[in-house]
Residue frames as qw, qx, qy, qz and C-alpha x, y, z in Angstrom:
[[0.000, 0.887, 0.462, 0.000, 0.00, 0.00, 0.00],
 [0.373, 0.415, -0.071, 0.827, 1.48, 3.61, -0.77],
 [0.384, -0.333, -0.511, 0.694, 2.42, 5.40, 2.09],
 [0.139, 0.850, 0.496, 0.113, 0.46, 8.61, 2.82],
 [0.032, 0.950, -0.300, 0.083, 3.53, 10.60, 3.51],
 [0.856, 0.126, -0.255, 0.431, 6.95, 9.66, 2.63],
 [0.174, -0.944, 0.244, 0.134, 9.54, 11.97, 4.76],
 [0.763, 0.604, -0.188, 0.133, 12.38, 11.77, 2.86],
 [0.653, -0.706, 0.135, 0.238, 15.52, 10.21, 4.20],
 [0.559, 0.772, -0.166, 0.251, 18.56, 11.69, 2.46],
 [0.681, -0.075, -0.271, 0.676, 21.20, 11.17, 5.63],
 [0.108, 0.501, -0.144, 0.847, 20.59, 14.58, 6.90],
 [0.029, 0.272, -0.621, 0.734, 19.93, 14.15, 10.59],
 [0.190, 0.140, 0.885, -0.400, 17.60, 12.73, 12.83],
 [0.269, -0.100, -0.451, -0.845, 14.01, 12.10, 10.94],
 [0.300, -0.157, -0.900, 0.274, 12.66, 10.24, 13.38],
 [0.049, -0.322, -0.565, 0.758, 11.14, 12.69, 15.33],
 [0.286, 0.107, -0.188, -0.934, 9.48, 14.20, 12.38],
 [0.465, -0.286, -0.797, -0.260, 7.60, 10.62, 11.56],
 [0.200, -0.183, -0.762, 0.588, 6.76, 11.07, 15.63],
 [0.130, 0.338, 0.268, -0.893, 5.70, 14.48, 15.56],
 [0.522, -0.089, -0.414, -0.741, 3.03, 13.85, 12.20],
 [0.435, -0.235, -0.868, -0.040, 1.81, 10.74, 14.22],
 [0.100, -0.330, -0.417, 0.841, 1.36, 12.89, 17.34],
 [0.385, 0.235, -0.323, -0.832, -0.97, 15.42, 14.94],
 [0.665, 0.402, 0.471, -0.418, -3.10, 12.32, 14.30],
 [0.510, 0.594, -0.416, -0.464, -1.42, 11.86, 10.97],
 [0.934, 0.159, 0.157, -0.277, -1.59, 8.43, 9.57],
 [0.863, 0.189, 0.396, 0.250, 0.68, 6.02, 7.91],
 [0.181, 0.942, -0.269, -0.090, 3.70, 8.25, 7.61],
 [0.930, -0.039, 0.155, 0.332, 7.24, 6.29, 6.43],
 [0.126, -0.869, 0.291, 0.380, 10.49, 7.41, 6.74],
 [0.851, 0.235, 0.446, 0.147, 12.31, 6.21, 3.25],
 [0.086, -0.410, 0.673, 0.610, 15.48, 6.29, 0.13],
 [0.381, 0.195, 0.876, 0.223, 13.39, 4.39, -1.43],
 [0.185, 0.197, -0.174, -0.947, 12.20, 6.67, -4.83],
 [0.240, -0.274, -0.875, -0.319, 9.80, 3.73, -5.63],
 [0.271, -0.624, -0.633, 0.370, 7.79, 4.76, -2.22],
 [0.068, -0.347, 0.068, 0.933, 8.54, 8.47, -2.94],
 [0.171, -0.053, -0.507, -0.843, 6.57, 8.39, -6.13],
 [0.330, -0.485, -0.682, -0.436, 3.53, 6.93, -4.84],
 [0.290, -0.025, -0.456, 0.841, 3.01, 9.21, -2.13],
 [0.081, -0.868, -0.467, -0.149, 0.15, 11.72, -1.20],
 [0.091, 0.948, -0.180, 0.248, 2.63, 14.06, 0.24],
 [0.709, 0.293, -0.482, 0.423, 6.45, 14.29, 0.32],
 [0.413, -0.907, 0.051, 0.060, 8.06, 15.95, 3.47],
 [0.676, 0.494, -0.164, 0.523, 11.75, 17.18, 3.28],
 [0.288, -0.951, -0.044, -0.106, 13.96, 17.67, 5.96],
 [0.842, 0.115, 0.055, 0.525, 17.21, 17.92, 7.80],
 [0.202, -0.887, 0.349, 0.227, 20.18, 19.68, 9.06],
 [0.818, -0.148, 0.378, 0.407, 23.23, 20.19, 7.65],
 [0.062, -0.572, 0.288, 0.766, 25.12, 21.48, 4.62],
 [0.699, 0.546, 0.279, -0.367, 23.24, 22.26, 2.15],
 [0.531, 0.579, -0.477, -0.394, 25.98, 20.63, -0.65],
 [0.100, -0.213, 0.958, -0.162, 26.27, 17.65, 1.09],
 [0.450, 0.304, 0.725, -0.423, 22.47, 17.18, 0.89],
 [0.434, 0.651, -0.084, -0.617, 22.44, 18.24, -2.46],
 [0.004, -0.437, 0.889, 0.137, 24.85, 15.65, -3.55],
 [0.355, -0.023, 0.870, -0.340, 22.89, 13.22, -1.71],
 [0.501, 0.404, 0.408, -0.648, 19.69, 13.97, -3.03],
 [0.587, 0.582, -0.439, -0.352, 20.73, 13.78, -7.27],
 [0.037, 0.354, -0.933, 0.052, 23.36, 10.47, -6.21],
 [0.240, -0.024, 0.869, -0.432, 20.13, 9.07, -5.01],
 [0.010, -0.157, -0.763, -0.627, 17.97, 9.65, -7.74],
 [0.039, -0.620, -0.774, 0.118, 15.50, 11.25, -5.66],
 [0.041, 0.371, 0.010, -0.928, 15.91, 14.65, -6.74],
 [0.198, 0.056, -0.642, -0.739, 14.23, 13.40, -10.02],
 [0.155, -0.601, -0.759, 0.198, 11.09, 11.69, -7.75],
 [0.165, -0.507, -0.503, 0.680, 10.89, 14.86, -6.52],
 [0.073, 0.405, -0.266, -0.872, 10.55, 16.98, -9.34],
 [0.147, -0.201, -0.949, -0.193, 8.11, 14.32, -10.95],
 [0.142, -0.454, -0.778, 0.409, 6.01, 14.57, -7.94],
 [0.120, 0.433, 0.192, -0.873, 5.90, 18.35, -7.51],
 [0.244, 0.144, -0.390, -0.876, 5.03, 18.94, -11.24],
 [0.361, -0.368, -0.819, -0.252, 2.28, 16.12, -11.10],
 [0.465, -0.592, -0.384, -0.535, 0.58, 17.91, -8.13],
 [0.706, -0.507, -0.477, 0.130, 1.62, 16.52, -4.67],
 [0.265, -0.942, -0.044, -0.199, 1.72, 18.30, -1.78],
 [0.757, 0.058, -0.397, 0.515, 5.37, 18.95, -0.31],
 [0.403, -0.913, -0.068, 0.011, 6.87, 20.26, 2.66],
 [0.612, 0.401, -0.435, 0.524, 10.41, 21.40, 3.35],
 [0.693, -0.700, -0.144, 0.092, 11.33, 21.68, 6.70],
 [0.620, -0.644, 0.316, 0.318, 14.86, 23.54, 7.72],
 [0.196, -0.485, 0.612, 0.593, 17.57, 22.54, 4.94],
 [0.248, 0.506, 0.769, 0.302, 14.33, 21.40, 3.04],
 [0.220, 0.933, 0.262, -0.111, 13.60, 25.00, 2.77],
 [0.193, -0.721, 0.489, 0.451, 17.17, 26.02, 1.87],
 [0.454, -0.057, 0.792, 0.403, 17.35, 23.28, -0.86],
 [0.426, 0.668, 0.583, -0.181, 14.41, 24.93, -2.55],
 [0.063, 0.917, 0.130, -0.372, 16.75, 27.55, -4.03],
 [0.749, 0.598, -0.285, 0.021, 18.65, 27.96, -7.49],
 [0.700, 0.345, -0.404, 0.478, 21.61, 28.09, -5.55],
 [0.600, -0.783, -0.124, 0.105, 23.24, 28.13, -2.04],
 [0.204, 0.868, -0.267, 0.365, 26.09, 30.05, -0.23],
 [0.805, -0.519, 0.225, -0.178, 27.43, 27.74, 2.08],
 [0.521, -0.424, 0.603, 0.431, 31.32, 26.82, 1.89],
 [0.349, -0.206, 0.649, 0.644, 30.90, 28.19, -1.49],
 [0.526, 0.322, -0.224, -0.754, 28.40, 27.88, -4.62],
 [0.062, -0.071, 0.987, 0.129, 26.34, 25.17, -4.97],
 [0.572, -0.043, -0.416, -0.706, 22.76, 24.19, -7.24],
 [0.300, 0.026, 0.732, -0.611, 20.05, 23.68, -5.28],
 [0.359, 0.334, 0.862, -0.128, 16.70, 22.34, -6.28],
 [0.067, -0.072, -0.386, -0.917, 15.54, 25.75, -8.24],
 [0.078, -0.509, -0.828, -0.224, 11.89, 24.98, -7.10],
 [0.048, -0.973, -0.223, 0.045, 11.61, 28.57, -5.75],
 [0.806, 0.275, -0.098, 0.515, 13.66, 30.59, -7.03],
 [0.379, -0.904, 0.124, -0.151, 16.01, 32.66, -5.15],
 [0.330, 0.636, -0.563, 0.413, 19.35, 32.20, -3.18],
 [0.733, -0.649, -0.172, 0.112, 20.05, 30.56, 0.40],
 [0.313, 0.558, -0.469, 0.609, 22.57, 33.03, 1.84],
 [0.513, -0.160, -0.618, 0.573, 23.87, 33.31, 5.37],
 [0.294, -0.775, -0.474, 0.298, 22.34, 35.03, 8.24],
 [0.082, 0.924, -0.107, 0.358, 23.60, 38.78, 8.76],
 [0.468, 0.161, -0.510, 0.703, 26.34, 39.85, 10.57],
 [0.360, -0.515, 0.136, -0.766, 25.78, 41.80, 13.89],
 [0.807, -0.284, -0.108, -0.505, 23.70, 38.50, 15.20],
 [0.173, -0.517, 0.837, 0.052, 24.64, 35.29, 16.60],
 [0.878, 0.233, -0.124, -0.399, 24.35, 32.85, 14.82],
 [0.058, -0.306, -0.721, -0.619, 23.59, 30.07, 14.57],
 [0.428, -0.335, -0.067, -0.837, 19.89, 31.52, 14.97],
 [0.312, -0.016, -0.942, 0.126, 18.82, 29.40, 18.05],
 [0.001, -0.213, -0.662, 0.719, 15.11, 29.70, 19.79],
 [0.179, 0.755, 0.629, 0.047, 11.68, 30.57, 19.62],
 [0.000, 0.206, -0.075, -0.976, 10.68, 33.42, 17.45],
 [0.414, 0.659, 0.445, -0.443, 7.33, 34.87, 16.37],
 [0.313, 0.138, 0.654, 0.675, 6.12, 34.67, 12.48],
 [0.088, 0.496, 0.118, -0.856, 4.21, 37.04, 10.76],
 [0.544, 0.256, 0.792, 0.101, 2.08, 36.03, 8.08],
 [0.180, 0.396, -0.198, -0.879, 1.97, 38.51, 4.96],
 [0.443, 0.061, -0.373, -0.813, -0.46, 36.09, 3.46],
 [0.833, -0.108, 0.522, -0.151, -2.83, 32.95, 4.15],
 [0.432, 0.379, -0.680, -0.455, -2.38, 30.06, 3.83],
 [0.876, -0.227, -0.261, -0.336, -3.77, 26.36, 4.33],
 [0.524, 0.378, -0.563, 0.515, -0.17, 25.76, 5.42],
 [0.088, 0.064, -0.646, 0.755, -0.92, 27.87, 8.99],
 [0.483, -0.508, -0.385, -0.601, -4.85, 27.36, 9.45],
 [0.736, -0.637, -0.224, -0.051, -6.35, 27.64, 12.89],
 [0.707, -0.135, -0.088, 0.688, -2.30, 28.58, 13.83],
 [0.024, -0.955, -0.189, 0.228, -2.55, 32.53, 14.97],
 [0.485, 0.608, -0.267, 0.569, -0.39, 35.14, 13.53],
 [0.021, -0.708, 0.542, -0.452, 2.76, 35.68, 15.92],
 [0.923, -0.354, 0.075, -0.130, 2.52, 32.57, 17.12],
 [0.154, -0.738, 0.653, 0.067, 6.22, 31.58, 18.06],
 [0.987, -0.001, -0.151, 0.054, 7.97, 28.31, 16.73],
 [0.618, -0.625, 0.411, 0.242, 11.53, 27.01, 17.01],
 [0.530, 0.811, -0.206, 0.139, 14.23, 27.93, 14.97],
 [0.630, -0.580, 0.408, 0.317, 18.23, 26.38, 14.45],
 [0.722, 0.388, 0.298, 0.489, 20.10, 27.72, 11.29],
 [0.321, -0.432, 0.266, 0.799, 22.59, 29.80, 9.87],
 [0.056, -0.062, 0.679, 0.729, 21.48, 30.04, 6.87],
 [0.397, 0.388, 0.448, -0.701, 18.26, 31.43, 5.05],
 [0.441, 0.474, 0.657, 0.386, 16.13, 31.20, 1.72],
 [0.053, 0.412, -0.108, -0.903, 15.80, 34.32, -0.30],
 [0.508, 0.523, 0.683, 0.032, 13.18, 33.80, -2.44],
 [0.186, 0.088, 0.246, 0.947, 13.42, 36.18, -6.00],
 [0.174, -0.472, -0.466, -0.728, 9.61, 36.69, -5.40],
 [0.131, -0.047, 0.642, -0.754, 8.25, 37.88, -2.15],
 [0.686, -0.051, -0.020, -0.725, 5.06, 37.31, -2.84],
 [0.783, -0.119, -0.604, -0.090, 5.63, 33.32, -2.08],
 [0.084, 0.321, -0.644, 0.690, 6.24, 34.53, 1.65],
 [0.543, -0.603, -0.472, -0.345, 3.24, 32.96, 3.65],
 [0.674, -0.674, -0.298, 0.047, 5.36, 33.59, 6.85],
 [0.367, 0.712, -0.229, 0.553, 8.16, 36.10, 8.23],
 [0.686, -0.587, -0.375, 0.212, 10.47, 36.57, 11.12],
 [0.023, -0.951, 0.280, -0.128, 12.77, 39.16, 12.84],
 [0.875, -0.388, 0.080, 0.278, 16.49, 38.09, 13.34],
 [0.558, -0.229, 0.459, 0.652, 18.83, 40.56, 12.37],
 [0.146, 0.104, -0.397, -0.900, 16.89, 41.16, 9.59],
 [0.674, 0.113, 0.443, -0.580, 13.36, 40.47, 8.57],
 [0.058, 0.416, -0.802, -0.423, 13.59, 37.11, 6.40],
 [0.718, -0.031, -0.442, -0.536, 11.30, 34.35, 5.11],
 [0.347, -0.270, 0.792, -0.424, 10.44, 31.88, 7.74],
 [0.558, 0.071, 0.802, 0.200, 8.14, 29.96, 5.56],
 [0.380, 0.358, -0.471, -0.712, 7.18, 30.11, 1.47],
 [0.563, 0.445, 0.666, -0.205, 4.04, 28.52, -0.48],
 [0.368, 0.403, -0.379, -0.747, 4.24, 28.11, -4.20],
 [0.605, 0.085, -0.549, -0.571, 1.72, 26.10, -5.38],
 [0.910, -0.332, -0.243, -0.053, 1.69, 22.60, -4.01],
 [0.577, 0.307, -0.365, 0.663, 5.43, 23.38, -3.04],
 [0.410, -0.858, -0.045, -0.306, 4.99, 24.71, 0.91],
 [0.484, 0.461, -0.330, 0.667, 8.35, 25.40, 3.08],
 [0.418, -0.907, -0.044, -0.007, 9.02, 26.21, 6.79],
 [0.167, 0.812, -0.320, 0.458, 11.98, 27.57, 8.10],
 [0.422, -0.454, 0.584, -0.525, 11.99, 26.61, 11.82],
 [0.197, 0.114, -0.971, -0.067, 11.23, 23.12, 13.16],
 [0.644, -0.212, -0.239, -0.696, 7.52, 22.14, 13.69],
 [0.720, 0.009, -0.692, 0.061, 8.58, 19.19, 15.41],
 [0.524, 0.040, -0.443, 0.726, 10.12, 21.24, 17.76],
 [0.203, -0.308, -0.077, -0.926, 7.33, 23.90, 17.81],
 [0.389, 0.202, 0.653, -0.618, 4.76, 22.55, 21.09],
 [0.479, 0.402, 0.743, -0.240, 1.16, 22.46, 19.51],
 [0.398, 0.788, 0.030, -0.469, 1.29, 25.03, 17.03],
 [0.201, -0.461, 0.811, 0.298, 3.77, 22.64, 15.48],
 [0.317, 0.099, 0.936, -0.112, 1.56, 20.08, 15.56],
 [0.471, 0.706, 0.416, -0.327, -1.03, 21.94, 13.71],
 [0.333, 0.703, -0.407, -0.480, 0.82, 22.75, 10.83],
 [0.007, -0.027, 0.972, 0.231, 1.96, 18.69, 10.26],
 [0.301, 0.283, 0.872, -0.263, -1.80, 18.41, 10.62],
 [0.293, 0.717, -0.124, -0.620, -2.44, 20.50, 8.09],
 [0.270, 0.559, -0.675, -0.399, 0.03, 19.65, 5.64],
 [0.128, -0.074, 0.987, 0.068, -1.27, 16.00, 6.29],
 [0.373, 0.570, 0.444, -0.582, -4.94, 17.46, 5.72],
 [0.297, 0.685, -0.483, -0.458, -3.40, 19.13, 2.15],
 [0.107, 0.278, -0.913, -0.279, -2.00, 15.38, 1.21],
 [0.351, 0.214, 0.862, -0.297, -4.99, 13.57, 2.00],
 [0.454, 0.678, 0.150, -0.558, -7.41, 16.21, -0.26],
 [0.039, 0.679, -0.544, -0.492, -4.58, 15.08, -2.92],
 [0.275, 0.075, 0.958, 0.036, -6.15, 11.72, -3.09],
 [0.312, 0.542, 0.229, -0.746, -9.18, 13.46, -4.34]]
């Protein structure tokens, strides 16, 4: 039977907790998996993961799930990035150098500002310059939890659904199309966490439609 969410394991740090935290949420029959055969028959993908974002890039083409992924998106299913799944969304990162990223929003992932410390560690309030289905029932300024150096720059603001203050004000999460993107760690984020996997597992489910 095809999983209803795959969370994609690419070797970038503990995923466990995400499979935990969508089960928590009441989300169903969620598998962590390399396997691109399970990837494709998904209802929705999830992408996370710390780390550097050319090491995960590497990973991600070597493994032949970049091409799942890009399949998927363009056929319709819902994805999430999560952390260096929202940094990989971007033509290209700045991290020990220059290195092609996924291009599915385009933009840059550059380092934080100077001034701050970083990395960016703790709970910060988001700001929501637009809806989405991404943060229903999930007030604006509600605070999540946030550990990275490194942001997404998106080239269009208008795919900001969520914003934070650190230094500068910067995308915390982005929604193009079925393509949806957090910044911070929902896993890590108490209940209002939990409502956003319950969401995004709401979003994959409608996908069966």
């Amino acid at each position: 039977m095809s999983p209803h969410i795959a969370i994609v394991d690419y070797k970038m740090g503990n995923l466990r907790s995400v499979q935990k935290s969508f089960e928590h949420a009441g989300v169903e029959d969620v598998v962590v998996t390399d396997d691109p055969a399970l990837i494709e028959t998904a209802d929705g993908i999830v992408l996370p993961g710390v780390g550097a974002f050319r090491d995960a890039a590497v990973n991600l083409r070597e493994s032949g799930v970049e091409d799942v992924l890009r399949h998927r998106i363009g056929a319709g299913t819902p994805f999430l990035g999560i952390c260096l799944g929202m940094q990989l969304l971007a033509d290209v990162g700045y991290e020990d150098g220059e290195h092609k990223g996924l291009g599915l929003v385009p933009g840059t992932c550059e380092k934080l500002p100077g001034g701050v410390k970083i990395p960016h560690i703790g709970w910060n309030t988001v700001e929501y310059p637009r809806e989405s289905p991404l943060f229903e029932g999930v007030p604006e300024s509600t605070a999540f939890y946030f550990v990275h150096s490194y942001r997404l720059v998106p080239r269009d603001s208008s795919v900001i659904i969520g914003s934070t203050e650190y230094g500068v004000r910067f995308a915390a999460a982005v929604q193009s199309g079925n393509v949806f993107a957090v910044q911070f760690h929902p896993e890590k984020s108490s209940a209002m966490g939990l409502k956003l996997l319950s969401n995004f597992g709401r979003l994959a489910e409608r996908s069966q439609a």
